[in-house]
PyMOL Python script that loads the backbone (N, CA, C, O; Angstrom):
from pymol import cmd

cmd.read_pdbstr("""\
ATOM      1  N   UNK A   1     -77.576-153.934 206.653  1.00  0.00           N
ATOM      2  CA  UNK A   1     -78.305-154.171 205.415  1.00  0.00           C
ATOM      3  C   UNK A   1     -79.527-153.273 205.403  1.00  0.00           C
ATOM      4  O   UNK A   1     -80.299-152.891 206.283  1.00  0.00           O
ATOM      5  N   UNK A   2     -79.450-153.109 204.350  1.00  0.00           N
ATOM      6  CA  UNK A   2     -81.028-152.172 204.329  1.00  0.00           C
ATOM      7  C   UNK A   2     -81.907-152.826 203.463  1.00  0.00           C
ATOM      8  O   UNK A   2     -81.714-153.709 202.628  1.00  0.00           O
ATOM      9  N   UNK A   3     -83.353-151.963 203.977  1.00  0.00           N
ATOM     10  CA  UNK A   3     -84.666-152.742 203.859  1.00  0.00           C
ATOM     11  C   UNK A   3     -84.492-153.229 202.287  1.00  0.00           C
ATOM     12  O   UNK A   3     -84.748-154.318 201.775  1.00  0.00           O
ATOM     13  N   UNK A   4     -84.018-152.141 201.776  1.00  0.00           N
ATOM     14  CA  UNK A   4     -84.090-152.221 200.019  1.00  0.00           C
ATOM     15  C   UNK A   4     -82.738-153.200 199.045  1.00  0.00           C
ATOM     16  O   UNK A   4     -82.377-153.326 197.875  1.00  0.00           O
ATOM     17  N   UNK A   5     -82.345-153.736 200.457  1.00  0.00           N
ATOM     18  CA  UNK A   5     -81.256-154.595 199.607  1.00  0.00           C
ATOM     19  C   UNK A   5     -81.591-156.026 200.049  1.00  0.00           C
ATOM     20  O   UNK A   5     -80.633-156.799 200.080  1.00  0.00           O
ATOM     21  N   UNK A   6     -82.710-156.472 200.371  1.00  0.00           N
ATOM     22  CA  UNK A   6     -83.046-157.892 200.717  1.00  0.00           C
ATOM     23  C   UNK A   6     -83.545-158.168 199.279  1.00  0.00           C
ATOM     24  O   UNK A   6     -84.093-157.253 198.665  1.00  0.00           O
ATOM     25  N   UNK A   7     -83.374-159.445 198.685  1.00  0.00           N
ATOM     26  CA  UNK A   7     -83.688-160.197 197.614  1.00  0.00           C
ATOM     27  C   UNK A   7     -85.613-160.555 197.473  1.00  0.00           C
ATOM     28  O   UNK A   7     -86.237-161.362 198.161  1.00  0.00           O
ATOM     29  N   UNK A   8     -86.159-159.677 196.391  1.00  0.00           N
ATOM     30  CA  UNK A   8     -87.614-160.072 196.150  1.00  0.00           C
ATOM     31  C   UNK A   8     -88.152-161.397 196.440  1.00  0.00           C
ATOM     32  O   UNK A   8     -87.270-162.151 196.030  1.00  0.00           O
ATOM     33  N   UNK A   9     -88.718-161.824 196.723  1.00  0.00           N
ATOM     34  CA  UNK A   9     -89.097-163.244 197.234  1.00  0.00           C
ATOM     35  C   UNK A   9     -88.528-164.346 197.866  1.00  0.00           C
ATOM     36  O   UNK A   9     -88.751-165.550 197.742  1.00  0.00           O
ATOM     37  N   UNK A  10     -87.722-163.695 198.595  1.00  0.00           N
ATOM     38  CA  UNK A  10     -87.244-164.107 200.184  1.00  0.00           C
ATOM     39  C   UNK A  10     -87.443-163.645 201.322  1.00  0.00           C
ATOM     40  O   UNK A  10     -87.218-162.450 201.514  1.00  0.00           O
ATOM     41  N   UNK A  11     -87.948-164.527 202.441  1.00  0.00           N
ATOM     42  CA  UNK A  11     -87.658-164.082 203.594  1.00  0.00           C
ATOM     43  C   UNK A  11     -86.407-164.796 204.394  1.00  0.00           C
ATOM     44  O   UNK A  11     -85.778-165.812 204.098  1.00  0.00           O
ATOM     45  N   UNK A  12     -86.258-163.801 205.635  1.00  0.00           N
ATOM     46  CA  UNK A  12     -84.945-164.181 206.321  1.00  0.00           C
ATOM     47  C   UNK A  12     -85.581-164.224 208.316  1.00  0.00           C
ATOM     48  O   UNK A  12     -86.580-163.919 208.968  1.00  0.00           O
ATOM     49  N   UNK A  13     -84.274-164.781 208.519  1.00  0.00           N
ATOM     50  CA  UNK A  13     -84.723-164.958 210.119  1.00  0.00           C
ATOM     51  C   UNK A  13     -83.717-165.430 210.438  1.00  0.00           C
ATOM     52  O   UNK A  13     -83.020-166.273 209.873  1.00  0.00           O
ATOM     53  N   UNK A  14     -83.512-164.548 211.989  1.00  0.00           N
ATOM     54  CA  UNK A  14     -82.519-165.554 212.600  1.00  0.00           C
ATOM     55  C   UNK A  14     -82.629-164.973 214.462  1.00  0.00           C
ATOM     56  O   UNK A  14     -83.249-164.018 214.931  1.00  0.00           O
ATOM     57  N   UNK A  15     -81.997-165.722 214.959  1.00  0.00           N
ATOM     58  CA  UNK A  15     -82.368-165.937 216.381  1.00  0.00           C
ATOM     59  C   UNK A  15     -81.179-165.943 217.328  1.00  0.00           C
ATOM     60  O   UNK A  15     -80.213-166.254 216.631  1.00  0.00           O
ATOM     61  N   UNK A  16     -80.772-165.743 218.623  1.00  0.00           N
ATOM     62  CA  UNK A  16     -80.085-166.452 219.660  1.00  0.00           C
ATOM     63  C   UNK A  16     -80.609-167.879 220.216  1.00  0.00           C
ATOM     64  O   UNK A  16     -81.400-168.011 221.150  1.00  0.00           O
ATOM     65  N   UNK A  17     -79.987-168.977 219.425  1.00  0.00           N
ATOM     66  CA  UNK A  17     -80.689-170.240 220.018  1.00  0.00           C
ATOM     67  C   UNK A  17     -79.796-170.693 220.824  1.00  0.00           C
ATOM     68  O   UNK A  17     -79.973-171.828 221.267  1.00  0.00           O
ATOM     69  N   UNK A  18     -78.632-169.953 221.220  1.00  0.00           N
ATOM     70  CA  UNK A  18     -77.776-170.885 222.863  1.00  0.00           C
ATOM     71  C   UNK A  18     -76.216-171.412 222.306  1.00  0.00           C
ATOM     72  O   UNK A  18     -75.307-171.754 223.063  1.00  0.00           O
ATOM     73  N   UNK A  19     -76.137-171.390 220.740  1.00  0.00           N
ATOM     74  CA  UNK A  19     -75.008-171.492 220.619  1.00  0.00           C
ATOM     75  C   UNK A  19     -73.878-170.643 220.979  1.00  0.00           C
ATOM     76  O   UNK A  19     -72.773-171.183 221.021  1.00  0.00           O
ATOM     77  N   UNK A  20     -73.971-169.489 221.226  1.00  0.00           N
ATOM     78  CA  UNK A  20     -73.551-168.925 221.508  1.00  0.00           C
ATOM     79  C   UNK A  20     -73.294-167.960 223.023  1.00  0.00           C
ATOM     80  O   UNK A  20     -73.858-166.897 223.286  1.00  0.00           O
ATOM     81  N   UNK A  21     -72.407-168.598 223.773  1.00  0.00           N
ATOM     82  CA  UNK A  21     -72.405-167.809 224.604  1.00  0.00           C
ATOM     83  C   UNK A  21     -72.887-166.732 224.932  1.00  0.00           C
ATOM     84  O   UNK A  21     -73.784-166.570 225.759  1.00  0.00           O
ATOM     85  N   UNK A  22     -72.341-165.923 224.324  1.00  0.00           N
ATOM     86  CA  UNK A  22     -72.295-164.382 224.253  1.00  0.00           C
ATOM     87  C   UNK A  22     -74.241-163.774 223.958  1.00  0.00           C
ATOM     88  O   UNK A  22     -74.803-162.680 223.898  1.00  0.00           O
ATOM     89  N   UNK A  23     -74.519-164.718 223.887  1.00  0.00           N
ATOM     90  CA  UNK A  23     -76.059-164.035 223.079  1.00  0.00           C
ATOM     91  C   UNK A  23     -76.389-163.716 221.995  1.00  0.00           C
ATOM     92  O   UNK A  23     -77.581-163.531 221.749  1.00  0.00           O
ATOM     93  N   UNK A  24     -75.373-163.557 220.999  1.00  0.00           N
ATOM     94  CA  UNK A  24     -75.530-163.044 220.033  1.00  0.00           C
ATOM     95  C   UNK A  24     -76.470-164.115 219.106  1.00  0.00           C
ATOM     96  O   UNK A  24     -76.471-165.313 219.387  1.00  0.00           O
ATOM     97  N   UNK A  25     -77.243-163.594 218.011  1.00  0.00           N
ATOM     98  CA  UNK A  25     -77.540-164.287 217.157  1.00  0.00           C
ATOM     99  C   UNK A  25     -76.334-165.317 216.148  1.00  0.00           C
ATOM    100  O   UNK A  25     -75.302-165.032 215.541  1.00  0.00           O
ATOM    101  N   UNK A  26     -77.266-166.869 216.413  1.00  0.00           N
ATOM    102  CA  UNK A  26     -76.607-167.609 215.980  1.00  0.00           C
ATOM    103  C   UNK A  26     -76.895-169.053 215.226  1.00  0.00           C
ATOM    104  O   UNK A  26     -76.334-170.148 215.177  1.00  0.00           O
ATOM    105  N   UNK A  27     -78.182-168.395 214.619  1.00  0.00           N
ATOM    106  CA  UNK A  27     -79.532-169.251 213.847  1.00  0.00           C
ATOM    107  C   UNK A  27     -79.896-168.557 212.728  1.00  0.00           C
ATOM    108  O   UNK A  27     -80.336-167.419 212.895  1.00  0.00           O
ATOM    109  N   UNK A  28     -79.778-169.142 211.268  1.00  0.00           N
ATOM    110  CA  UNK A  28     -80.706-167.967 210.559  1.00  0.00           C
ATOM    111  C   UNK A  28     -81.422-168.933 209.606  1.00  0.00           C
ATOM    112  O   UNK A  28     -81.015-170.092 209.525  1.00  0.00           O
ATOM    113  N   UNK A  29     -82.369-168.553 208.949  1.00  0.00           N
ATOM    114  CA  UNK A  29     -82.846-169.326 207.892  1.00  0.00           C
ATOM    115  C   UNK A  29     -83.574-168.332 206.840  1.00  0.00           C
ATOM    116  O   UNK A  29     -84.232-167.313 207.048  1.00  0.00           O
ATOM    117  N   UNK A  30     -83.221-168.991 205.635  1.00  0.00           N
ATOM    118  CA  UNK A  30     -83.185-168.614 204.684  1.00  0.00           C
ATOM    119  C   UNK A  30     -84.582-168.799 203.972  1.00  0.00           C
ATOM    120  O   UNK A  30     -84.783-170.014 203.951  1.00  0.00           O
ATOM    121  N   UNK A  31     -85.608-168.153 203.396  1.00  0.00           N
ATOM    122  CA  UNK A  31     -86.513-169.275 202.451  1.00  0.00           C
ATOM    123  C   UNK A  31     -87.012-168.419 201.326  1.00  0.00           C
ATOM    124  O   UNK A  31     -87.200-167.208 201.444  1.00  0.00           O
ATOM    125  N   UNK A  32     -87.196-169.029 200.348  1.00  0.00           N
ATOM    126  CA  UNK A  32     -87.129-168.686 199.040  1.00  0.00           C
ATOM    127  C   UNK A  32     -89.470-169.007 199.068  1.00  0.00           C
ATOM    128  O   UNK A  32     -90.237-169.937 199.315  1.00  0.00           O
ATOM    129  N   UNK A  33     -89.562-167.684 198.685  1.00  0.00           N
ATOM    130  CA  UNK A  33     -91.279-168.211 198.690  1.00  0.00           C
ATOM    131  C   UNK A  33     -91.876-168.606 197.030  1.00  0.00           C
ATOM    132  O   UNK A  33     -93.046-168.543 196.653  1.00  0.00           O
ATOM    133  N   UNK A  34     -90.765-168.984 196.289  1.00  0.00           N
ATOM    134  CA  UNK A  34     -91.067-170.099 195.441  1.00  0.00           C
ATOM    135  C   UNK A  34     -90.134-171.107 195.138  1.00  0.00           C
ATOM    136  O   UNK A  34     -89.158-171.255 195.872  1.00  0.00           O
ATOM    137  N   UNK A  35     -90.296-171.771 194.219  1.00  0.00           N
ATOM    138  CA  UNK A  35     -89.525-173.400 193.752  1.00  0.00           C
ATOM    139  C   UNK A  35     -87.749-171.973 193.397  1.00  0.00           C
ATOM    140  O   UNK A  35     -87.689-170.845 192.909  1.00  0.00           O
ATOM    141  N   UNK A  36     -87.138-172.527 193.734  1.00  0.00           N
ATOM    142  CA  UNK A  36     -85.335-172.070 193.666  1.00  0.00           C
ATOM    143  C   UNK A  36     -84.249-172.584 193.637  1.00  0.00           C
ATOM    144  O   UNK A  36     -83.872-173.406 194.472  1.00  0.00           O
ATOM    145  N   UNK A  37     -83.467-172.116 192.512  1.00  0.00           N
ATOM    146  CA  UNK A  37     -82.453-172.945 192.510  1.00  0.00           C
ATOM    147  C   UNK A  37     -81.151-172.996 193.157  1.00  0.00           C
ATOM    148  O   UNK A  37     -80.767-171.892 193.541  1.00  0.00           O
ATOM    149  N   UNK A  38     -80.408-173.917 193.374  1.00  0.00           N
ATOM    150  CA  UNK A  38     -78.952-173.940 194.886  1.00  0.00           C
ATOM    151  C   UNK A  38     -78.241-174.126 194.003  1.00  0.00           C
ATOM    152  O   UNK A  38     -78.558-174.419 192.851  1.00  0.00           O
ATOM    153  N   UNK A  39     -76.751-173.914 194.625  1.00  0.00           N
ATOM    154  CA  UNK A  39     -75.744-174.672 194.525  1.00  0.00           C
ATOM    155  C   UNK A  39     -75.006-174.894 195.722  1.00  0.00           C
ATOM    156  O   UNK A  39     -75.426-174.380 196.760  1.00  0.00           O
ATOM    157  N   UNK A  40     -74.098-175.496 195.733  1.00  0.00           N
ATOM    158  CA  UNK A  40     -73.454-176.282 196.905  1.00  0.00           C
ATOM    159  C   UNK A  40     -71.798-176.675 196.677  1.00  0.00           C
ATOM    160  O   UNK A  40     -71.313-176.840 195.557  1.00  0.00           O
ATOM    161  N   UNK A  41     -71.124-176.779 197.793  1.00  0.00           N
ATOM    162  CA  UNK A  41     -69.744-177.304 197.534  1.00  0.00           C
ATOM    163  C   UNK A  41     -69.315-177.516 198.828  1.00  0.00           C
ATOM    164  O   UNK A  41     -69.182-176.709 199.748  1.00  0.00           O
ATOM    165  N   UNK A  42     -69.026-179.242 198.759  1.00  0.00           N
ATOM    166  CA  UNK A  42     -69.291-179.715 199.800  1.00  0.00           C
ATOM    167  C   UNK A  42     -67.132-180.184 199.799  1.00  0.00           C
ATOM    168  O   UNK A  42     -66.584-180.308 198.704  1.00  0.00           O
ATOM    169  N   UNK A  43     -66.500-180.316 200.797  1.00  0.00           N
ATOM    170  CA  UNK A  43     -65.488-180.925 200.981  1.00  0.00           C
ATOM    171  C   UNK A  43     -65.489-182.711 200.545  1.00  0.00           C
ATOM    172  O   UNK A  43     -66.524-183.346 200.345  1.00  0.00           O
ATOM    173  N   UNK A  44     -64.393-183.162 200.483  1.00  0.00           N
ATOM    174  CA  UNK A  44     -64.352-184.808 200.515  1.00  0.00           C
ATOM    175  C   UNK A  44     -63.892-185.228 201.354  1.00  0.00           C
ATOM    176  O   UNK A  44     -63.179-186.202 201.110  1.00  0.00           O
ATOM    177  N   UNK A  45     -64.009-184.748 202.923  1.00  0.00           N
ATOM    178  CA  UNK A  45     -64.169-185.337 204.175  1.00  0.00           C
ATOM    179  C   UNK A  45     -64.581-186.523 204.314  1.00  0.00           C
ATOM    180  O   UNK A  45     -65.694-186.629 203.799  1.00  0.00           O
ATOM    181  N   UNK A  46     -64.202-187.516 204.787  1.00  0.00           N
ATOM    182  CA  UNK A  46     -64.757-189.106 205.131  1.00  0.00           C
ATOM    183  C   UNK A  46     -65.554-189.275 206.122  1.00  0.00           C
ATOM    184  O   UNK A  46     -65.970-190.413 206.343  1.00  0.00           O
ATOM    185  N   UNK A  47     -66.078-187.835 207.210  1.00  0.00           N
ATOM    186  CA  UNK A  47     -66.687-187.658 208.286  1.00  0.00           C
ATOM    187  C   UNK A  47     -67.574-187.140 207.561  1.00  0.00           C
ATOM    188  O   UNK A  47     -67.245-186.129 206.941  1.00  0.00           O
ATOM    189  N   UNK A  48     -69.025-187.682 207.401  1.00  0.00           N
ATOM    190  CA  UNK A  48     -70.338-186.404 207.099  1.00  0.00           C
ATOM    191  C   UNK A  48     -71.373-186.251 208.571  1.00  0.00           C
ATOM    192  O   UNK A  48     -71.983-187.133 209.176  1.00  0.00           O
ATOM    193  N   UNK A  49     -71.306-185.214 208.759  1.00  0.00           N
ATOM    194  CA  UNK A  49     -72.203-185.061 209.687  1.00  0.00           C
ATOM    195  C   UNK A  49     -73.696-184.712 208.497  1.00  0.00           C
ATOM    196  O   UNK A  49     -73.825-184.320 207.337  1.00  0.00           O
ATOM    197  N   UNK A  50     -74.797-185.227 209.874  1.00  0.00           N
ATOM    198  CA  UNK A  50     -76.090-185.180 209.385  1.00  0.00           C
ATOM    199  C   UNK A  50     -77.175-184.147 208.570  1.00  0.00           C
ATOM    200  O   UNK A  50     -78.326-184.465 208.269  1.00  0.00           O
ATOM    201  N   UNK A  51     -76.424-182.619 208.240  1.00  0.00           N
ATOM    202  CA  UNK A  51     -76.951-182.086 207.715  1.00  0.00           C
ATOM    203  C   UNK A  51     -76.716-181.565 206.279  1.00  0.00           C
ATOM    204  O   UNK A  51     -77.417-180.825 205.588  1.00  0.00           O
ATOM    205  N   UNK A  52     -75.376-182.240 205.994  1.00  0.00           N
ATOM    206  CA  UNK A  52     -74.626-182.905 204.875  1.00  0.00           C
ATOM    207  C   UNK A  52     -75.173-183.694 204.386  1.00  0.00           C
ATOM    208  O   UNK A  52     -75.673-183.513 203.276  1.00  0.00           O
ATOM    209  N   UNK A  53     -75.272-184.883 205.064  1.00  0.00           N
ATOM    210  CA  UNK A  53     -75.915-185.979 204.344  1.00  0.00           C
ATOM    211  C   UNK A  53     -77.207-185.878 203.499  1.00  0.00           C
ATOM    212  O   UNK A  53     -77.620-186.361 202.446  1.00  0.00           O
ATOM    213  N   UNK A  54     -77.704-184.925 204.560  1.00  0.00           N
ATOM    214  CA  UNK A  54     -79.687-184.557 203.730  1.00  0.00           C
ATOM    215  C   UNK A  54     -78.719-183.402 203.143  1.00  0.00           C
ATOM    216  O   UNK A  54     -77.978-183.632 204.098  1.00  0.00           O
ATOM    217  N   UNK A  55     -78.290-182.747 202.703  1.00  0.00           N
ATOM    218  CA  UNK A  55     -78.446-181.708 202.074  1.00  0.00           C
ATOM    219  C   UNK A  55     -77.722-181.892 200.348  1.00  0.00           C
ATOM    220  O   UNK A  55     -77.957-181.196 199.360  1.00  0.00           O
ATOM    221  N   UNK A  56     -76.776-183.115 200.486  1.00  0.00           N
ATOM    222  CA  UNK A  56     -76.003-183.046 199.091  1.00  0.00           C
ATOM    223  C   UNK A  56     -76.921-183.807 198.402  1.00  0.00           C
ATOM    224  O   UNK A  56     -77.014-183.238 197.315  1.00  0.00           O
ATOM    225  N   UNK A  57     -77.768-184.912 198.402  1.00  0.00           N
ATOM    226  CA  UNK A  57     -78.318-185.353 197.803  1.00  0.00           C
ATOM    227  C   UNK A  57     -79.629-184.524 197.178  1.00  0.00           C
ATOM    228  O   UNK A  57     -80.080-184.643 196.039  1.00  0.00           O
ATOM    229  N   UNK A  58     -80.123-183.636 198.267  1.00  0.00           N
ATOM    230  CA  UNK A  58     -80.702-182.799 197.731  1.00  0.00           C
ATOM    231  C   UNK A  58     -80.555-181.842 196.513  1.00  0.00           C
ATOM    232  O   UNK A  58     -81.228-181.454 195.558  1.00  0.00           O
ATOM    233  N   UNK A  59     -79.481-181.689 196.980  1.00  0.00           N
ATOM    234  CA  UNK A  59     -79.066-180.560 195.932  1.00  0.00           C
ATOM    235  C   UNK A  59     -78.449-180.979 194.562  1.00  0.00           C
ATOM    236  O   UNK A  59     -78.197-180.391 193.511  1.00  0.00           O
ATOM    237  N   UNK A  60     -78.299-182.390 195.083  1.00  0.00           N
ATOM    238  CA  UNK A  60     -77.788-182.826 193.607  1.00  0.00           C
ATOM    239  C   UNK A  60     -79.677-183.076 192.273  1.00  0.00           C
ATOM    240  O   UNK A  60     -79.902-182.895 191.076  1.00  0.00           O
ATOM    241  N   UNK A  61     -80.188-183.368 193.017  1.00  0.00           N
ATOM    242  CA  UNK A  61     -81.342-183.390 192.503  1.00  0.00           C
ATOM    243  C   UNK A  61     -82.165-182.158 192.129  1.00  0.00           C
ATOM    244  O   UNK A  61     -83.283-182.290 191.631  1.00  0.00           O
TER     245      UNK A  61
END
""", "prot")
cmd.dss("prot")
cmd.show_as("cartoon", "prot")
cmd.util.cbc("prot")
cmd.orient("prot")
């Protein structure tokens, strides 16, 4: 990616936090440096893990 194709008022980041064997980066985060809008599309799995749970309600709002 180049410098000039990152999105105006975002920053990005990401890391080797251990998921990964290998070392490679395997963390990133995203952040928008004002109010922004999502969308989402979540499966109808009967299993939600915990970052599901905070995240659909969020986004439904």
């Amino acid at each position: 990616m180049n410098i000039c194709d990152i999105p105006k008022g975002f920053r990005f980041a990401g890391i080797a936090s251990g998921l990964k064997s290998s070392g490679k980066l395997d963390l990133g985060l995203i952040c928008s440096d004002a109010p922004a809008t999502c969308a989402g599309v979540f499966t109808q799995n009967q299993v939600v893990a915990a970052p599901i749970a905070v995240t659909k309600p969020r986004i439904a709002s």
